[in-house]
C-alpha positions as CSV (number, residue, x, y, z in Angstrom):
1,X,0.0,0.0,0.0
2,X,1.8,3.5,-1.3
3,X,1.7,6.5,0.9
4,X,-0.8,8.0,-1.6
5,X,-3.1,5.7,-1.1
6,X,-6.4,7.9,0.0
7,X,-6.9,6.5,3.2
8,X,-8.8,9.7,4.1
9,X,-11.5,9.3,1.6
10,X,-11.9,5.6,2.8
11,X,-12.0,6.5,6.0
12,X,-14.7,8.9,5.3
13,X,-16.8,6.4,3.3
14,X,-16.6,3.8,5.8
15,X,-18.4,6.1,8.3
16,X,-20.3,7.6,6.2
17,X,-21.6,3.8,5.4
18,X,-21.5,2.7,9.2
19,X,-24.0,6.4,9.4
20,X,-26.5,4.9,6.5
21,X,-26.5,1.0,8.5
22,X,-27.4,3.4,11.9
23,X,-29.9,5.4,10.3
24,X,-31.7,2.3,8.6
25,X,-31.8,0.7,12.1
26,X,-33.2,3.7,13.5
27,X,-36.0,2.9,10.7
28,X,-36.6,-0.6,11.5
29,X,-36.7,0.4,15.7
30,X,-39.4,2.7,14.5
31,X,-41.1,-0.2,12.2
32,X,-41.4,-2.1,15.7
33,X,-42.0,1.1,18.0
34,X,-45.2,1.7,16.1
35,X,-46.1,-2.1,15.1
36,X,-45.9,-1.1,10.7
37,X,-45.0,-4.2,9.2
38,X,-42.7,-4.5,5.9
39,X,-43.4,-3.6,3.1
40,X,-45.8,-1.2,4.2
41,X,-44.1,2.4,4.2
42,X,-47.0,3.7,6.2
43,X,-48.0,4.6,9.6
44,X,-48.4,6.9,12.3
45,X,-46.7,10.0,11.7
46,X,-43.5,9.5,13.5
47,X,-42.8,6.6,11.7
48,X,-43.5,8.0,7.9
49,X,-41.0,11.1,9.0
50,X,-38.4,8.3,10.1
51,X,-39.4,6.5,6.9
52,X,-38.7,9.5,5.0
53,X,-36.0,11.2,6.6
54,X,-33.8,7.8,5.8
55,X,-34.9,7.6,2.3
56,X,-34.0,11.0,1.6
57,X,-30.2,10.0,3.4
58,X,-30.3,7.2,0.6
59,X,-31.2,9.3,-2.4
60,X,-28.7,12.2,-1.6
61,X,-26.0,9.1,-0.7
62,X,-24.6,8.3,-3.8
63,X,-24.1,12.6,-5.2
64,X,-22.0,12.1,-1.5
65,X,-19.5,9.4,-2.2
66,X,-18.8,11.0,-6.2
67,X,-18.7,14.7,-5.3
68,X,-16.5,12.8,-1.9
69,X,-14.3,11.1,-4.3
70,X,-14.1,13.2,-7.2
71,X,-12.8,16.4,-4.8
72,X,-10.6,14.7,-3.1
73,X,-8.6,13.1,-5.8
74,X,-8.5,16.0,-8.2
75,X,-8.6,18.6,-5.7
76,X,-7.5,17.7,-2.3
77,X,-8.2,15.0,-0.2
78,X,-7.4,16.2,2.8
79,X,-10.3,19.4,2.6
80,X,-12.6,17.1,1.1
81,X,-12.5,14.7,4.1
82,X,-13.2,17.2,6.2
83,X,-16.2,18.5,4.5
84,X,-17.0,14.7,4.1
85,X,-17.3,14.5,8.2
86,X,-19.5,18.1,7.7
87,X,-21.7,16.7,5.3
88,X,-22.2,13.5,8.0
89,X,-23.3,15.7,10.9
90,X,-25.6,17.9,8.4
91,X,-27.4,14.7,7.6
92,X,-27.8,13.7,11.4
93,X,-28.6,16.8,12.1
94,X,-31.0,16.3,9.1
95,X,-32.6,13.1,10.3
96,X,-33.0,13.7,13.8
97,X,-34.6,17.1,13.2
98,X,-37.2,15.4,10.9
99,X,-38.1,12.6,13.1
100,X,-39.2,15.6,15.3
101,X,-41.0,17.3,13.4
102,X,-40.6,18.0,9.5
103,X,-39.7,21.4,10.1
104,X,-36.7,20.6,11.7
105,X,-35.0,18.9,8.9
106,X,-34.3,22.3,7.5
107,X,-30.7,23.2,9.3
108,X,-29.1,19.7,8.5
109,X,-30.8,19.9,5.0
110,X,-28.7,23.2,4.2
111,X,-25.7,22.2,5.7
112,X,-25.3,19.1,3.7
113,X,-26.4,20.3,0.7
114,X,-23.7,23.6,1.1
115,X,-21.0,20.8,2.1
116,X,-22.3,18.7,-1.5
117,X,-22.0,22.3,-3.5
118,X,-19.1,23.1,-2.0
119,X,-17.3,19.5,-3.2
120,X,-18.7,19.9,-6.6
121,X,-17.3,23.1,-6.8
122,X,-13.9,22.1,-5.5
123,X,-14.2,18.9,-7.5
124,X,-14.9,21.0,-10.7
125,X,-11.5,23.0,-10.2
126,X,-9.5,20.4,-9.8
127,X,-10.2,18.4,-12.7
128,X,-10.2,22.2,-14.5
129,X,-6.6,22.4,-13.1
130,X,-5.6,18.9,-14.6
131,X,-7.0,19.2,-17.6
132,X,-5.5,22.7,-18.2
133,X,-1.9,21.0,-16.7
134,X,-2.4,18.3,-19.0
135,X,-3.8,19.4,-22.5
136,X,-2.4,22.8,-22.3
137,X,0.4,22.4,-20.5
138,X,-0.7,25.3,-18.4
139,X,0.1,25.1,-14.7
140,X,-1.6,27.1,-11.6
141,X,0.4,24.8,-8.6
C-alpha cells in the first residue's frame, strides 16, 4: 500500500456507510416502536418522517460518495474529508430534526447540501486544473 493511497476518503466512506446502516436501524426500531410491518411504508406520523427522513439520506447518498471522491482526488483529499465528516453531521442533524418534526429537517438539509455544492465546486477545479496541466500544459500549482 503507497503513501498515496487515499486512506482519508476511505475513511470517510466507511463512516459515512456505518451512518446509513445506523440510520436504517433507527427505521426498523421505528417499524417495531409503532407495530408497521414490511413492506408497508406507512403509519403513524413519526414513523412515515423516520421512513422519510432515511430515504432521503439514501437518495442524496450516492451525489455524496462521487462529489467525496471526485474532490478529493482531483482537488485535495485532505479538505474534502473534512467536509465529508461536515456533510455526515448535516445529515444527522438532518434526520434527527425530521423525526421531530418535518420542520426541523431544515438546518441539517442546508448544511449538507452547502458541504455537496461546495465538493462539486472544488471537485470541478481540480479536474479544470488537470486538464489545463495536461492538454495545455498550463500550470496554476
Amino acid at each position: 500500500m503507497g503513501s498515496n493511497s487515499p486512506f482519508l476518503l476511505a475513511e470517510v466512506t466507511l463512516l459515512s456507510a456505518l451512518q446509513m446502516g445506523y440510520l436504517a436501524r433507527r427505521v426498523g426500531l421505528s417499524r417495531m416502536a409503532h407495530k408497521v410491518l414490511p413492506p408497508a411504508v406507512t403509519g403513524p406520523p413519526e414513523f412515515e418522517r423516520t421512513f422519510r427522513a432515511h430515504q432521503n439520506c439514501v437518495e442524496f447518498y450516492p451525489l455524496f460518495l462521487v462529489t467525496l471522491w471526485t474532490c478529493g482526488m482531483f482537488f485535495n483529499e485532505a479538505t474534502a474529508a473534512a467536509a465529508g465528516l461536515v456533510y455526515m453531521i448535516g445529515r444527522q442533524i438532518y434526520f434527527n430534526g425530521y423525526v421531530n418534526s418535518s420542520k426541523k429537517r431544515l438546518p441539517g438539509f442546508f448544511l449538507s447540501l452547502a458541504v455537496l455544492g461546495t465538493l462539486s465546486l472544488l471537485a470541478f477545479l481540480g479536474i479544470m486544473r488537470g486538464i489545463l496541466h495536461k492538454y495545455f500544459h498550463i500550470h496554476l500549482d
